[in-house]
PASEBA-1860 file (N, C-alpha, C; in nm, 3 decimals):
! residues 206
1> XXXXXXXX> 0.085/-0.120/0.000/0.000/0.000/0.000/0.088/0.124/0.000 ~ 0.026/0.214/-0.096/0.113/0.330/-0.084/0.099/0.419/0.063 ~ 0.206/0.518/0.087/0.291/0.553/0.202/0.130/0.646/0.237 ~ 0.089/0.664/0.357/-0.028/0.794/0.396/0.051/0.896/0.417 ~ 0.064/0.983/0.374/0.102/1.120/0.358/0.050/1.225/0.433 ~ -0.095/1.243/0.504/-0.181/1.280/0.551/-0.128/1.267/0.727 ~ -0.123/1.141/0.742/-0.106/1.112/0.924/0.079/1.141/0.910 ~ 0.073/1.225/1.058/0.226/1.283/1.075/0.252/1.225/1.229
9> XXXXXXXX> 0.175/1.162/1.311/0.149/1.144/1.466/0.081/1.010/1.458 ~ 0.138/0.941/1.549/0.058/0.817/1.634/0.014/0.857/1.765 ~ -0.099/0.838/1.834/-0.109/0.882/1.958/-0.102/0.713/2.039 ~ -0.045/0.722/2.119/-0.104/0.604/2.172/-0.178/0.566/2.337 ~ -0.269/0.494/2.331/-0.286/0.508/2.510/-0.220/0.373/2.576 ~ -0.175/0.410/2.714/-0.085/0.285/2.762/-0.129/0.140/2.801 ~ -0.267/0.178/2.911/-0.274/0.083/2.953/-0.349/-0.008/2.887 ~ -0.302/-0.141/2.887/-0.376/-0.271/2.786/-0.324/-0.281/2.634
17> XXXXXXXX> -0.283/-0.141/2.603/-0.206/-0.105/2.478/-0.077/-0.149/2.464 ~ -0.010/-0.063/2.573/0.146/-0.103/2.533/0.206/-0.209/2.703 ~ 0.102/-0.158/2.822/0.111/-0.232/2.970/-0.013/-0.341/3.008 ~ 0.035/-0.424/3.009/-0.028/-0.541/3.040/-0.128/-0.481/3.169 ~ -0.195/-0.433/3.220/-0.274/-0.379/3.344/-0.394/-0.452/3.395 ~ -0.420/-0.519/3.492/-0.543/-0.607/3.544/-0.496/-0.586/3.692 ~ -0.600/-0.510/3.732/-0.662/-0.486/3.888/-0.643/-0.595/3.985 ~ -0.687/-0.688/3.842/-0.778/-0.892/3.996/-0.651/-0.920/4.038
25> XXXXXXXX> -0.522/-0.843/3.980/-0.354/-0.964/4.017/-0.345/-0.872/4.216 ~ -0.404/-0.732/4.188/-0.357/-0.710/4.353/-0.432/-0.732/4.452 ~ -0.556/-0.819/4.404/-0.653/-0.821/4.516/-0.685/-1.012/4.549 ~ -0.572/-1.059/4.457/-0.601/-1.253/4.411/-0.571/-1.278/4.569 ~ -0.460/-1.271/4.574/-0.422/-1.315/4.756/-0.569/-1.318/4.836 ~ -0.683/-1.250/4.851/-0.754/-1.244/4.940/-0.902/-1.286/4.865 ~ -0.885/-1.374/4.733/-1.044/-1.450/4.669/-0.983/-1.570/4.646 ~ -0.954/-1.624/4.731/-0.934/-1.804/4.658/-0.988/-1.849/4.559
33> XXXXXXXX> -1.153/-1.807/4.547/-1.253/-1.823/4.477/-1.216/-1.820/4.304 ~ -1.101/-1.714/4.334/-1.092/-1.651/4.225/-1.131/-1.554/4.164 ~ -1.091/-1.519/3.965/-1.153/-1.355/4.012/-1.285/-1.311/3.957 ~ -1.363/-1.418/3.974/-1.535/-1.404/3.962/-1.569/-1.359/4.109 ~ -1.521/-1.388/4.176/-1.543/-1.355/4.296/-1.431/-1.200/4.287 ~ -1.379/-1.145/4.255/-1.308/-1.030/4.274/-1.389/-0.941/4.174 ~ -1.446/-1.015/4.111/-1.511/-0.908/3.982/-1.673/-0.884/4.067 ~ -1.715/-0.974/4.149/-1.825/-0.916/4.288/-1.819/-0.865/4.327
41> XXXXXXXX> -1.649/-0.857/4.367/-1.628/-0.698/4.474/-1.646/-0.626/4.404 ~ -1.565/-0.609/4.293/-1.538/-0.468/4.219/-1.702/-0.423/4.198 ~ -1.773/-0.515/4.164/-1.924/-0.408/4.180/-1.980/-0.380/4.308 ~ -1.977/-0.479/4.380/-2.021/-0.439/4.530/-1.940/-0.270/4.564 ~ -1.794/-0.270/4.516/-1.785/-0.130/4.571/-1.770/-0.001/4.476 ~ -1.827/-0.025/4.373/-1.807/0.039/4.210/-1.632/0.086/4.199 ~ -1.605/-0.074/4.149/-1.443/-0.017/4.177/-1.364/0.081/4.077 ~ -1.446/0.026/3.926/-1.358/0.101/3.796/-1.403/0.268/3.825
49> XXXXXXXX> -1.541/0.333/3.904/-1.534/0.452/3.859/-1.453/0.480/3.999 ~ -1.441/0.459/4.083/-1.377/0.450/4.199/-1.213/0.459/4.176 ~ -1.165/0.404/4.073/-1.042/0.396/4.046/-1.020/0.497/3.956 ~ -1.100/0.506/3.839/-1.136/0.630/3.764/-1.088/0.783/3.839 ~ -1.106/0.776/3.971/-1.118/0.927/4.041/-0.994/0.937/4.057 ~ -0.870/0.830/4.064/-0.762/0.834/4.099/-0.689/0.917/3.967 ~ -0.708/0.861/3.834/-0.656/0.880/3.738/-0.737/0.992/3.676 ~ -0.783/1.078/3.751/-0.861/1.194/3.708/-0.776/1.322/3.812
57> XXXXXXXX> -0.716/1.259/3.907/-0.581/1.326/3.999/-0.599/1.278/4.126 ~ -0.684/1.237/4.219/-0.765/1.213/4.328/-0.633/1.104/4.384 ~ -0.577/1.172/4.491/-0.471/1.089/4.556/-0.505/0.980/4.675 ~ -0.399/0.837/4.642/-0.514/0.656/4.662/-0.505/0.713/4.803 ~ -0.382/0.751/4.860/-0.409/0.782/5.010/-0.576/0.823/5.026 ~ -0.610/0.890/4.984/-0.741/0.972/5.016/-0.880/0.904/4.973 ~ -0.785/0.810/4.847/-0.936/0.691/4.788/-0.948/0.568/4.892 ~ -0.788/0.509/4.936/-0.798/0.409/5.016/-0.898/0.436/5.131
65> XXXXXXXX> -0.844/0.580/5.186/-0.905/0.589/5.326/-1.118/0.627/5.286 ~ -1.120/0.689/5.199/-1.267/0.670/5.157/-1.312/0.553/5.118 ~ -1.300/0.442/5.099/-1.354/0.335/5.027/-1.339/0.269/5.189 ~ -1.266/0.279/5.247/-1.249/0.189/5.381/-1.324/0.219/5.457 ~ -1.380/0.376/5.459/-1.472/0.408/5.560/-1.588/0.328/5.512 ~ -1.612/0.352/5.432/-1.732/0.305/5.319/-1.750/0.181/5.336 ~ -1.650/0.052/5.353/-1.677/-0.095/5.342/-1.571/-0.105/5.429 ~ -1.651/-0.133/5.562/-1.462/-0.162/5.665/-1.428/-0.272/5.680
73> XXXXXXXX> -1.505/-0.399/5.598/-1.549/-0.522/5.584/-1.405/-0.568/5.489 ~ -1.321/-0.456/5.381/-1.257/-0.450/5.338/-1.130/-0.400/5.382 ~ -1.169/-0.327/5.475/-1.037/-0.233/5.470/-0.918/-0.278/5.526 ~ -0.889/-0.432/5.551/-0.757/-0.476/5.609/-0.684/-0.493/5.470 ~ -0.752/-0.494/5.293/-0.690/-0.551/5.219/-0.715/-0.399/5.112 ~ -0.770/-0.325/5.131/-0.764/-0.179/5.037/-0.682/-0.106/5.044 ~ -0.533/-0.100/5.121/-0.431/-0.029/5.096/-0.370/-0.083/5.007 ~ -0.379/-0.246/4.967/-0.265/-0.312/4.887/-0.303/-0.245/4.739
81> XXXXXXXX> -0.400/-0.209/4.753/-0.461/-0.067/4.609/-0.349/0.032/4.597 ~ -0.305/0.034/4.672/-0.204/0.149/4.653/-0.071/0.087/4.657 ~ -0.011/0.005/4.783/0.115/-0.058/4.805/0.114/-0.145/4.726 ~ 0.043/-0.219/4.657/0.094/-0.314/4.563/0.050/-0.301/4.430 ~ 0.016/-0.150/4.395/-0.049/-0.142/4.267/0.081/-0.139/4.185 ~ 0.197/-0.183/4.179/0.315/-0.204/4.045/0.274/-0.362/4.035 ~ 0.186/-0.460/4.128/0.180/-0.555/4.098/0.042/-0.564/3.938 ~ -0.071/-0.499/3.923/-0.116/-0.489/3.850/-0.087/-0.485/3.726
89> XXXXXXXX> 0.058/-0.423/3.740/0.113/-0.440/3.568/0.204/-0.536/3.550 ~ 0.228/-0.638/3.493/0.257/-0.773/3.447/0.392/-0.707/3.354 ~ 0.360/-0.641/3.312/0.490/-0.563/3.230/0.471/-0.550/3.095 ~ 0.575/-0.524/2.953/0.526/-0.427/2.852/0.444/-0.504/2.745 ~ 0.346/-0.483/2.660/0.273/-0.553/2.577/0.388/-0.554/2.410 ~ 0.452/-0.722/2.455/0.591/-0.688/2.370/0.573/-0.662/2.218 ~ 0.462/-0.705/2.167/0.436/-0.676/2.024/0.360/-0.554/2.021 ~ 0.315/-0.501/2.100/0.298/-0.321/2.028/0.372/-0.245/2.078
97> XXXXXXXX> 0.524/-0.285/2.161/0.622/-0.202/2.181/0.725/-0.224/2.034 ~ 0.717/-0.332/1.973/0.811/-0.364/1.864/0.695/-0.277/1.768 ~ 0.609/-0.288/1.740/0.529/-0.159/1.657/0.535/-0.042/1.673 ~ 0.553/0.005/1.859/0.605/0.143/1.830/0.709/0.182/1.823 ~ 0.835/0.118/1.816/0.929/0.136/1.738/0.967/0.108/1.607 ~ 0.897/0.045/1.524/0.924/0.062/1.402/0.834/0.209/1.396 ~ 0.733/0.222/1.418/0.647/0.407/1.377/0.806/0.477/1.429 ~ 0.880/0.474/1.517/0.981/0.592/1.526/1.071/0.540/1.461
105> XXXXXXXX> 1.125/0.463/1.369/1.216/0.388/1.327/1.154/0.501/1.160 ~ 1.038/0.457/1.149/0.996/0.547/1.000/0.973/0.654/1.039 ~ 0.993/0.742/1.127/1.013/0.875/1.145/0.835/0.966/1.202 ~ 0.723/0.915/1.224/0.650/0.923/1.239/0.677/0.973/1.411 ~ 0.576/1.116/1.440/0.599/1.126/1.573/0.540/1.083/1.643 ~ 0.555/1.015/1.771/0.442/0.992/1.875/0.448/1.048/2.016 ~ 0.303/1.022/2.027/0.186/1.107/2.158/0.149/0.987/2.241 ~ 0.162/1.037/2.377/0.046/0.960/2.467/-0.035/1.021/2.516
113> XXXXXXXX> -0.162/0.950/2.505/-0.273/1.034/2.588/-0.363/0.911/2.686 ~ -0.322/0.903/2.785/-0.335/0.789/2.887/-0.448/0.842/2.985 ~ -0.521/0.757/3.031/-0.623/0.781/3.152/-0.516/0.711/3.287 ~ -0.422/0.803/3.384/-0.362/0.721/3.442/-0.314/0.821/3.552 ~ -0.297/0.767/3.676/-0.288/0.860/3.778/-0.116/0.890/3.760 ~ -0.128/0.989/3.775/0.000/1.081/3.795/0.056/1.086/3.912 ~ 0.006/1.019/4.012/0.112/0.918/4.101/0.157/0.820/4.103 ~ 0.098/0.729/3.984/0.145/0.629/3.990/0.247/0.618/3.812
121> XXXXXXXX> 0.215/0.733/3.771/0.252/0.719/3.693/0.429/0.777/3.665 ~ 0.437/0.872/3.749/0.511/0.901/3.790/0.656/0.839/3.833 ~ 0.595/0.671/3.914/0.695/0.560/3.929/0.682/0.482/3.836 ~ 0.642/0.469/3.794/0.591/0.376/3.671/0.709/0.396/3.498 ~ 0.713/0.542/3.499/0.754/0.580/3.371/0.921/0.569/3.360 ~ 0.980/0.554/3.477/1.052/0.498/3.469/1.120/0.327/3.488 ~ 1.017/0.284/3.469/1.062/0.107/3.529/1.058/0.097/3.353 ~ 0.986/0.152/3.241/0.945/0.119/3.143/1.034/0.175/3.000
129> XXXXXXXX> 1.119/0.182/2.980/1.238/0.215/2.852/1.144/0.285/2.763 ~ 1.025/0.214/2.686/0.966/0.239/2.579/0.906/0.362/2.585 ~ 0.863/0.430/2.695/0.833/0.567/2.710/0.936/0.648/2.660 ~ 1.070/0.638/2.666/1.169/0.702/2.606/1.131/0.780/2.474 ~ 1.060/0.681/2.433/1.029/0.702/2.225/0.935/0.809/2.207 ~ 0.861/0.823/2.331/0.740/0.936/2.296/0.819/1.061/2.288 ~ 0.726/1.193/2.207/0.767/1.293/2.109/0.697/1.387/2.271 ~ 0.567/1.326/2.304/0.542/1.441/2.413/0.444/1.318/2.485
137> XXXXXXXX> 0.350/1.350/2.578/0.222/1.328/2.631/0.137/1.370/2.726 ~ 0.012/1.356/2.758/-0.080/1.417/2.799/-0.115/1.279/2.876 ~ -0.107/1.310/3.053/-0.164/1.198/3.114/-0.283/1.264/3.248 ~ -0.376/1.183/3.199/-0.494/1.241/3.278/-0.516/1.303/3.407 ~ -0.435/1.225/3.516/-0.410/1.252/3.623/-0.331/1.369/3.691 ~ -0.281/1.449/3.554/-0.187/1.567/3.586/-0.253/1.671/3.501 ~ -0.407/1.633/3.379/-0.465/1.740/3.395/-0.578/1.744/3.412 ~ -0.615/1.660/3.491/-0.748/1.629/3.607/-0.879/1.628/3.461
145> XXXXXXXX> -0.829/1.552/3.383/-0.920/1.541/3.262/-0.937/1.395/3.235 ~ -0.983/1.320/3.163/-1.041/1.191/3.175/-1.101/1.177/3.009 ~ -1.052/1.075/2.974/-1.104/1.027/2.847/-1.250/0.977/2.867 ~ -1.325/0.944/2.794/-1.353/1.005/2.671/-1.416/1.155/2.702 ~ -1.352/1.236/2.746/-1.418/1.443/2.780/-1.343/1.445/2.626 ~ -1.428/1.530/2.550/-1.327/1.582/2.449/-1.206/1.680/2.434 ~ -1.276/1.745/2.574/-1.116/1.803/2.638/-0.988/1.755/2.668 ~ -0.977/1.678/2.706/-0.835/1.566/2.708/-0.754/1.576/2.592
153> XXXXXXXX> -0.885/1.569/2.429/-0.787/1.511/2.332/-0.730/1.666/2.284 ~ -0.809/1.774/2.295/-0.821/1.893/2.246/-0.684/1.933/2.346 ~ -0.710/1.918/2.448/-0.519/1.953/2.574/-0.409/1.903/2.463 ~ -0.428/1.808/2.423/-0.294/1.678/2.372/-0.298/1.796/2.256 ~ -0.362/1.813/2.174/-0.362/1.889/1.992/-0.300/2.010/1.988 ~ -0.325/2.087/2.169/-0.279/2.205/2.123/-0.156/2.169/2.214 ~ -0.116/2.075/2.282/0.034/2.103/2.365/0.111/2.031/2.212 ~ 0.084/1.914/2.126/0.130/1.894/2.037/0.166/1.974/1.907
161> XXXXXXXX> 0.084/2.028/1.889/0.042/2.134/1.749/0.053/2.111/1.603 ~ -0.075/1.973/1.647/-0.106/1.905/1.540/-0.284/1.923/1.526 ~ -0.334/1.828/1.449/-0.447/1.857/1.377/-0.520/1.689/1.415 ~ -0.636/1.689/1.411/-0.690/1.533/1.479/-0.700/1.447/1.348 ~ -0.675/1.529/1.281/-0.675/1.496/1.079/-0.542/1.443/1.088 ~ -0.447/1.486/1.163/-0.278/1.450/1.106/-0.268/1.311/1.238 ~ -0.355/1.273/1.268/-0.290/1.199/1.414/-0.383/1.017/1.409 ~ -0.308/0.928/1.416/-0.395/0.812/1.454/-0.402/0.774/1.578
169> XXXXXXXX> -0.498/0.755/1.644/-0.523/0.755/1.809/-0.556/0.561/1.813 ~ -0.471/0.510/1.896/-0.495/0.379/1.934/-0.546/0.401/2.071 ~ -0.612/0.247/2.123/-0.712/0.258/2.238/-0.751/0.152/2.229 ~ -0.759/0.080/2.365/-0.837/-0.053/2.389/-0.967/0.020/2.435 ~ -1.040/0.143/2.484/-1.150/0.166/2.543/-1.249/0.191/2.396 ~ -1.335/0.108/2.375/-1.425/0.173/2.265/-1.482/0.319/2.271 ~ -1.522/0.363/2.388/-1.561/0.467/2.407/-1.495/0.598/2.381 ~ -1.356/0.556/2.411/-1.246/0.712/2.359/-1.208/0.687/2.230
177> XXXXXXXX> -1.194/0.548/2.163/-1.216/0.547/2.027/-1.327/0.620/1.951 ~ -1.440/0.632/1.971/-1.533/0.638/1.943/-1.526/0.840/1.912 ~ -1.473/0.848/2.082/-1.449/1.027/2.116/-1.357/1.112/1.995 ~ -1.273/1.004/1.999/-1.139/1.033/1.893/-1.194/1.086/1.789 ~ -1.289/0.957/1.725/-1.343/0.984/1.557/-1.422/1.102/1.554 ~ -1.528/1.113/1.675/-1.592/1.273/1.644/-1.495/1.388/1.628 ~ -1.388/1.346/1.704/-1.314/1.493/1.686/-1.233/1.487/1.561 ~ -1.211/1.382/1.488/-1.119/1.379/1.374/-1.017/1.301/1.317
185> XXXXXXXX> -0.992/1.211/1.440/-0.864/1.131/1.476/-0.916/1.011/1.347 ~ -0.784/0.954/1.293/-0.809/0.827/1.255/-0.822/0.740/1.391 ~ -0.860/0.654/1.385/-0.859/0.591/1.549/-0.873/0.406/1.524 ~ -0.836/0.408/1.617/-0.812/0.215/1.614/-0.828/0.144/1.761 ~ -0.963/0.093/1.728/-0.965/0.002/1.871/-0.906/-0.085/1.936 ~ -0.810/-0.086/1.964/-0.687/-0.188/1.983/-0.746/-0.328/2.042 ~ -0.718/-0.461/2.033/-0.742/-0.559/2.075/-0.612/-0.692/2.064 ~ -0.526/-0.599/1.989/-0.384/-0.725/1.955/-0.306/-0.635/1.926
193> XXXXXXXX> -0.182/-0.684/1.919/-0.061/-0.604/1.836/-0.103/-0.695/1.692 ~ -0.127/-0.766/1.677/-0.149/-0.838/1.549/-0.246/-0.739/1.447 ~ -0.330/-0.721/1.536/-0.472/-0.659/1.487/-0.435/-0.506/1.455 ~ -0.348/-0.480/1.560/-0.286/-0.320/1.534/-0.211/-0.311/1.416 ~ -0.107/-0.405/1.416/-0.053/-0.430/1.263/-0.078/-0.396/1.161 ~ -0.169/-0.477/1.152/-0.298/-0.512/1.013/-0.353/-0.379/0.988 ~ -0.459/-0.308/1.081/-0.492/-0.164/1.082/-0.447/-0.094/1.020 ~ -0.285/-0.077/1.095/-0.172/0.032/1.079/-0.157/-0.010/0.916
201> XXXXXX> -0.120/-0.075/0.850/-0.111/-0.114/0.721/-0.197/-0.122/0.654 ~ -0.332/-0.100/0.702/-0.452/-0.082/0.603/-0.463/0.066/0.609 ~ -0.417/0.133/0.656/-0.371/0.295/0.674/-0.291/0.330/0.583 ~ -0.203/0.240/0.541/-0.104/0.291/0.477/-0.001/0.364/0.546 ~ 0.052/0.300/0.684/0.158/0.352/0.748/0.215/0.306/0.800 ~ 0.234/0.113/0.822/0.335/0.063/0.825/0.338/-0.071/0.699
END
């Protein structure tokens, strides 16, 4: 396929994308059951928008100690939310880190625009090399913005000073995929590096 001429930017988002990330690995120690039984809790205490507040800036010190008041039934095992949250990430998703280095290998710039707390992200960005490659990024938790707001992507366009026409936005969340395309983005629902591949080359850009 001939070269796209048009896209000048990859954006990419991290978690599930390029970091392996699942919640059930810091809470397994305490469901024998397993994590049908951890996926009970997580609704019994609405954990994703609950976690959501973290990566919107909301510091865990302050979520742990609210969720504990809230369920004290829990609270001998809701700090490991915080002390053992590097266990959640399993480590880098190795075939769309070898994809985003070939995009900087062909000279293409890249963006992150992550839903991710900026405390944790903070320790995080360095355990991980492949962050090195990014051109800039925009992470939620440091501007108290949250995907899918169309504000998030509109922060990233103008700290970048690009166009949602010049940029392909990857994403395992359908929903900020979805956000992307209203605003302009080529966009790609991520589900594989395989699948990202394929995409990226039906684009005409790798």
């Amino acid at each position: 396929m001939r070269p796209n001429t048009i896209i000048k930017a990859i954006v990419f988002d991290y978690g599930n994308v390029l970091l392996d990330w699942d919640a059930h690995r810091i809470f397994r120690p305490y469901f024998p059951g397993g994590d049908q039984d951890i996926d009970a809790f997580f609704a019994e205490v609405g954990f994703m928008e609950w976690h959501r507040q973290q990566d919107a800036g909301r510091s865990f010190g302050e979520a742990v100690a609210e969720l504990s008041a809230k369920f004290p039934q829990y609270a001998h095992f809701l700090p490991d939310y915080d002390t053992r949250y590097a266990d959640s990430i399993s480590g880098p998703i190795a075939g769309s880190v070898a994809i985003l280095q070939r995009l900087k290998q062909a000279g293409f710039a890249l963006y992150g625009l992550s839903n991710y707390s900026a405390e944790k992200f903070e320790f995080d960005r360095p355990r991980y090399k492949f962050f090195d490659l990014f051109d800039d990024m925009v992470i939620s938790g440091e501007v108290h913005l949250l995907k899918p707001d169309p504000a998030i992507y509109q922060v990233l366009l103008a700290k970048i000073g690009r166009t949602a026409e010049e940029c392909v936005f990857i994403d395992d969340s359908l929903p900020n995929v979805t956000s992307a395309r209203q605003l302009g983005f080529s966009a790609i629902h991520f589900h594989s590096p395989e699948q990202l591949e394929d995409e990226l080359n039906q684009l005409g850009i790798l």
